[in-house]
C-alpha positions in Angstrom: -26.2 -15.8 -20.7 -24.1 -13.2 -22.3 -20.6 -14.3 -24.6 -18.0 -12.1 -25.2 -15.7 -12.9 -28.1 -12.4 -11.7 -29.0 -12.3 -10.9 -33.1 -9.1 -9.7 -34.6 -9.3 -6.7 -36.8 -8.7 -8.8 -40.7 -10.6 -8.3 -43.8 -12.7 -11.8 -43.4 -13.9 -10.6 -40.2 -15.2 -7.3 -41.3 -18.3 -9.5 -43.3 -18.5 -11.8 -39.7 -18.7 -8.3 -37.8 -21.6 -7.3 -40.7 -23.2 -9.8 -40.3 -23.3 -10.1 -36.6 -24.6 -5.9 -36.4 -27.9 -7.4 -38.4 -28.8 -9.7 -35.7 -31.3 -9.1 -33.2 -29.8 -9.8 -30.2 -26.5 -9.1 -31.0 -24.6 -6.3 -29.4 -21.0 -5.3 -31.2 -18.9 -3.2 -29.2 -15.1 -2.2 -29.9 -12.6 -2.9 -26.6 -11.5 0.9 -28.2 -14.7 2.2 -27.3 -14.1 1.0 -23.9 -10.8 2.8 -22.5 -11.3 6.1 -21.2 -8.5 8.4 -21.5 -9.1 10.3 -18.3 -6.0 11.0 -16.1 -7.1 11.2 -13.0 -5.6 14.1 -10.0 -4.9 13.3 -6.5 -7.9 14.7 -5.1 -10.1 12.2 -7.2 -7.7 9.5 -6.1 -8.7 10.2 -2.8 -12.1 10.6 -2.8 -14.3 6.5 -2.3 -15.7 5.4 -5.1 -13.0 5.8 -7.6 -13.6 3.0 -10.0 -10.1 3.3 -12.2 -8.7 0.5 -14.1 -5.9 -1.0 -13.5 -3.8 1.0 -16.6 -5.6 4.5 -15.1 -4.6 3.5 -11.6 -0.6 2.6 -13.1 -1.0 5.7 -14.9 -1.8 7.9 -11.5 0.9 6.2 -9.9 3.6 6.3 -12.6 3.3 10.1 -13.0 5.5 13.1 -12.0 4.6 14.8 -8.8 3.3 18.6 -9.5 4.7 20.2 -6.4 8.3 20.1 -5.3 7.4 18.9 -2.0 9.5 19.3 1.0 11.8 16.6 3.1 10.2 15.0 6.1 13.3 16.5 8.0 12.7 20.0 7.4 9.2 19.5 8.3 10.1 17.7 11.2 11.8 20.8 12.4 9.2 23.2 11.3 6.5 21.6 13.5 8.7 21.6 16.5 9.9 25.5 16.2 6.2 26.0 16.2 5.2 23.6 19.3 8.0 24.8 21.0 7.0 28.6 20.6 3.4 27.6 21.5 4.0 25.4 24.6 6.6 27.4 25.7 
């Protein structure tokens, strides 16, 4: 069986957290230690396998686009200029 327990950072729990390092089968881990700071791109997004968290995912979708992008509309008419010329 494995326990996690939640210890709040106070000076009477720096001796518990001491004491708990000199045990055998004791492993101490910060939740600091944990988060990774990666941002990831929109390539990565994309791609299967992409384990994010939920604050990396809120992150990715939170953020500023890059490009400026351009309105369906205008696209809309570029494709048909360029089916019209080529099934004309």
């Amino acid at each position: 069986m494995v326990y996690y327990l939640e210890i709040k950072e106070t000076p009477e729990s720096k001796s518990l957290l001491e004491h708990l390092r000199t045990l055998k089968y004791v492993k101490v881990t910060s939740q600091e230690s944990k988060i990774r700071k990666y941002h990831f791109t929109d390539e990565e997004m994309a791609l299967p396998g992409v384990n994010a968290t939920e604050a990396e995912l809120e992150n990715w979708l939170t953020k500023p686009d890059k490009d400026k992008g351009t309105e369906a509309e205008k696209v809309r008419k570029r494709l048909m200029t360029k089916l019209n010329k080529k099934f004309s």
